[in-house]
C-alpha positions, 0 to 999 in steps of 0.5 A, spaced: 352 185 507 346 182 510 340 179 507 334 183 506 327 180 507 321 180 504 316 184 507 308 182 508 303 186 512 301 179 515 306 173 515 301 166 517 304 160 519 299 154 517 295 152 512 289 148 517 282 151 519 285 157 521 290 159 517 286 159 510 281 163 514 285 168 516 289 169 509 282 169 506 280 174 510 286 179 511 286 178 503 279 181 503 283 187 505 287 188 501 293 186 505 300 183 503 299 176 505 304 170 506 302 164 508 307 158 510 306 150 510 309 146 507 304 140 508 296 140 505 293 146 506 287 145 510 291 141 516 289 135 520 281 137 520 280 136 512 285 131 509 286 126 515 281 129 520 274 131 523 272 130 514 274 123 513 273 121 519 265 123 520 264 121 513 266 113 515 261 114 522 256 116 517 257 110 513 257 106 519 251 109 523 247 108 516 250 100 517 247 099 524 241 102 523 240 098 516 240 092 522 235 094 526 230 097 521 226 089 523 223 093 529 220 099 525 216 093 520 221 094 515 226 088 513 232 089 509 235 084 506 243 081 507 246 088 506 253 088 506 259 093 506 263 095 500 269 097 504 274 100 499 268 104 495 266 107 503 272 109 503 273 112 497 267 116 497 270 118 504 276 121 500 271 124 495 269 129 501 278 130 502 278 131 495 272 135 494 275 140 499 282 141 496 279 143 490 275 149 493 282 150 497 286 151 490 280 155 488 280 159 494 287 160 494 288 164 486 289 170 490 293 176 488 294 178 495 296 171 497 303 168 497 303 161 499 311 158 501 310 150 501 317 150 506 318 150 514 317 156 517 323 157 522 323 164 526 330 168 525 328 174 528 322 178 534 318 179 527 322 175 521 321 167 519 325 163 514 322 160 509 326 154 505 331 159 502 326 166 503 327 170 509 320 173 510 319 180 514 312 182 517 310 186 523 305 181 524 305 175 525 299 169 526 301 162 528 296 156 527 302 150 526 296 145 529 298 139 532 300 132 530 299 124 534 302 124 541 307 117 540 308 112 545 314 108 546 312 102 546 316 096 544 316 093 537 311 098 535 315 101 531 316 094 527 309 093 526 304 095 522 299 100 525 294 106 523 292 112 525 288 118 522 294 119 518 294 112 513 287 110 516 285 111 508 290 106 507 286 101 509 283 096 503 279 092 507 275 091 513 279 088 518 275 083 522 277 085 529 281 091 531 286 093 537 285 101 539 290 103 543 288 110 547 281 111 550 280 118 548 275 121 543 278 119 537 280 113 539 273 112 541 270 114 535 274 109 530 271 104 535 264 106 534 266 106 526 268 099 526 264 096 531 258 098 527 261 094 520 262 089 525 269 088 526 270 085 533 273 092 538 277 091 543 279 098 546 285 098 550 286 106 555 291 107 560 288 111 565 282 109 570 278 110 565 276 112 557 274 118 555 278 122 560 275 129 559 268 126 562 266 126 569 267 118 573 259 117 572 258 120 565 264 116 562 262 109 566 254 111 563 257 111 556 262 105 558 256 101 560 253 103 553 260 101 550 259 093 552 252 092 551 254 095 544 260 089 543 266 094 545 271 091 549 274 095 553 280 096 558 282 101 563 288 102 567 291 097 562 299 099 559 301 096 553 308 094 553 309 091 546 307 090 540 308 085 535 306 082 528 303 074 528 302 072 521 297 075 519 294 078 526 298 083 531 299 082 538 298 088 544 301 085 550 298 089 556 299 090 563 294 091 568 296 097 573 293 095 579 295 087 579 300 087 574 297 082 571 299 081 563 294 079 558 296 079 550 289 081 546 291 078 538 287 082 533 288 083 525 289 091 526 291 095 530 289 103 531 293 108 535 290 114 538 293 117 543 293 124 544 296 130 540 302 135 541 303 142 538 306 142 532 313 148 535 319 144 535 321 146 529 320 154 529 325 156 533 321 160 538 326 162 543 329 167 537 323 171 537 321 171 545 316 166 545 314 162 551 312 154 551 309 152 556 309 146 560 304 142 556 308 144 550 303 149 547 305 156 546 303 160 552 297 166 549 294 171 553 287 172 554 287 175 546 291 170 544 297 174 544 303 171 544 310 173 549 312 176 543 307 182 542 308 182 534 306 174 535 298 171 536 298 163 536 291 160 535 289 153 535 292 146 536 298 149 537 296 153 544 294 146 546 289 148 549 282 147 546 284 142 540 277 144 536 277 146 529 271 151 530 275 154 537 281 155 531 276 159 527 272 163 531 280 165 535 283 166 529 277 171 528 279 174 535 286 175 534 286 179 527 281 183 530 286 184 535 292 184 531 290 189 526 284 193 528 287 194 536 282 191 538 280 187 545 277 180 544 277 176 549 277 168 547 273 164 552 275 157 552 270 156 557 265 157 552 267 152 546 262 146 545 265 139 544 263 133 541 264 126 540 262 123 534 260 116 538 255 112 538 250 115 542 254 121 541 257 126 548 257 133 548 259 138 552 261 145 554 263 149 560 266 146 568 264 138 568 263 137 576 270 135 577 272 142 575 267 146 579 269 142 585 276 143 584 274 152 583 270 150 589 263 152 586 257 152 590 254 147 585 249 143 584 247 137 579 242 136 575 240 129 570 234 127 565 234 120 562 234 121 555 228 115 555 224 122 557 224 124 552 219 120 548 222 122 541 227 117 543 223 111 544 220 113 537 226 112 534 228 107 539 235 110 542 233 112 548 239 110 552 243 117 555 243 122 559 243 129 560 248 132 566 248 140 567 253 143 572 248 150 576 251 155 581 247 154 587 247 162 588 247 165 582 242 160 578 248 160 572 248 154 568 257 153 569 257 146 564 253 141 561 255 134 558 250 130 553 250 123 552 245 121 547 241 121 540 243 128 537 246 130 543 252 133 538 245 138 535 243 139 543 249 142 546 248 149 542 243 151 545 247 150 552 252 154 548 247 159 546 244 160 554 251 160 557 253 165 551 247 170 553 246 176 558 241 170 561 245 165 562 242 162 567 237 154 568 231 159 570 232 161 561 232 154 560 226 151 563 222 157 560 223 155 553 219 152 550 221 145 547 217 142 540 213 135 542 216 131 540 223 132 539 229 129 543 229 136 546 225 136 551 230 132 554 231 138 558 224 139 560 226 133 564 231 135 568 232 134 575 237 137 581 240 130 584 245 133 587 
């Protein structure tokens, strides 16, 4: 006889950002929910993510900018880093987010399966030993730290997102293995408290998603701050030294081999969507090349019962783009809506120090779509509030179409470019899209805003 399954009105599979939310919301409406997750709720962005991490990089902004008060007039005598209560404080905001997680959750609506989900069927899941039975389905798996298979790696001991709060104390010297933004960003975190960095990238240049002249700028920012960093350097063996570690690395152009030593080592390398364990094809679903789920423009999976959001389409990797798609693919699901998402249109961050920002085509995009484009640039020095604050390094990049006056993409490097770039966002998401918007606003004086006011076309 075969096995009857549960029926739900939604089956959601992961409990990060997005799948909380979208169990939340159908709860509202009164529908029959399961949620499947057989790790912490709230996902990589509250337990080993976004949270932990911008709570270390306040800390450690605080720490610099203790040291550089003297210039204002102020003198603050020998202050020092407590590491371990830095950290616990950092995992007092974890904590703090799981609680209002456990609250949120006593739902009769809700019924949460703490197991691996695994497709059965076009519209039916195992959980653990439950079969589960819904005609929609939301997947929002998240995604998990891309492995490198570097030599000894595996017999040294090294942190990622996922143990960094395992660290007792501050290391004076750290290895950062990768380039991109994560990695860059636990550089700035520990060059701030003092720890001598040193960044290791395998491609041309860090920082990946940037144009060449945006990631050199910030580069040059990055080694007057005391970051050491190598680009088109493989690492090809890791290895433990008594209490230090070795990263043997090999320069791809003149295959030179240099061994840098450190107390530790950080890996940070890139993220894949979390599938493997779904058994996608018996419910019709399409991978992609990338190894994310393929989505339509609605977020519409292969199978039509089935909509994938965030990490694990592999497309926009940002907790706020996870949300706003989840909001998108209900709508969809359930009300036989027809919401676009429009990657295009998410704003990102760095959380370095300056901070980047960015939303829409970089340069390199416009050129490989062949868009009649232009650049303009402003320094943020123009800005005078900069110079008040002593920040004044960086710059703002805007990508406009000659023809239409449109405002195609941005990138911010600067103090409070995190803040900035929405109102980048909200030009591009108006019926006005366009430079001429943007010059027309009025920006308060002074304020780093008027940045924009500084804007010139380069090229």
């Amino acid at each position: 006889m075969a096995e009857k399954p549960a029926h739900f009105d939604i089956i959601i599979i992961g409990g990060g950002t997005a799948g909380l939310k979208a169990a939340l919301d159908c709860t509202k409406r009164k529908l029959k929910v399961a949620m499947i997750d057989p790790g912490m709720l709230g996902g990589t962005c509250l337990n080993t993510g976004c949270i932990p991490s911008k709570a270390m990089l306040h800390a450690s902004h605080l720490y610099k900018q203790l040291h550089s008060l003297d210039q204002f007039g102020i003198s603050v005598e020998n202050p020092k880093v407590d590491f371990p209560k830095l950290m616990r404080r950092v995992q007092g905001m974890v904590d703090y987010g799981q609680q209002h997680i456990k609250f949120s959750i006593k739902n009769s609506y809700l019924t949460i399966f703490k197991e691996k989900a695994c497709f059965e069927g076009k519209t039916t899941v195992r959980a653990g030993k439950e079969l589960l039975a819904s005609e929609n389905i939301l997947l929002c798996t998240g995604s998990r730290n891309r492995a490198l298979p570097i030599k000894g790696l595996e017999n040294t001991r090294y942190y990622t997102n996922e143990n960094m709060m395992l660290m007792k104390t501050l290391p004076k010297s750290v290895i950062l293995i990768g380039g991109g933004y994560i990695s860059m960003e636990y550089a700035t975190f520990f060059n701030e408290l003092g720890s001598k960095v040193t960044v290791v990238e395998s491609m041309p240049q860090i920082l990946g998603m940037l144009d060449e002249d945006v990631a050199d700028g910030y580069m040059e920012i990055c080694v007057k701050g005391g970051i050491t960093v190598r680009t088109s350097a493989k690492v090809i063996e890791a290895r433990e030294k008594g209490s230090h570690k070795e990263v043997v690395v090999e320069e791809q152009n003149t295959k030179k081999v240099e061994t840098f030593q450190a107390e530790e080592i950080v890996v940070a390398v890139g993220r894949v969507a979390n599938t493997e364990t779904l058994n996608l094809e018996a419910a019709g679903i399409n991978i992609a090349p990338h190894g994310g789920i393929v989505v339509n423009e609605f977020m519409q999976t292969s199978n039509p019962r089935v909509f994938a959001v965030g990490d694990v389409t592999g497309e926009a990797m940002f907790a706020h783009s996870a949300t706003r798609e989840a909001h998108i693919a209900l709508a969809n699901m359930l009300d036989n809506k027809k919401l676009k998402a429009n990657n295009a249109l998410v704003p990102w961050v760095a959380f370095t120090d300056p901070p980047i920002s960015g939303i829409g085509a970089s340069e390199k995009e416009a050129k490989e779509k062949k868009l009649p484009y232009s650049v303009w640039k402003a320094n943020f020095a123009r800005a005078g509030r900069t110079r008040i604050m002593e920040e004044s390094s960086g710059f703002a990049k805007l990508i406009v179409n000659r023809k239409t006056n449109r405002i195609e993409g941005a990138v911010l490097v600067g103090t409070r470019s995190d803040d900035l770039i929405h109102e980048i966002a909200a030009i591009m998401n108006s019926a006005s899209p366009t430079l001429e918007t943007l010059q027309k606003t009025i920006h308060v004086h002074p304020t780093v805003s008027e940045v924009f006011e500084a804007l010139r076309e380069v090229s």
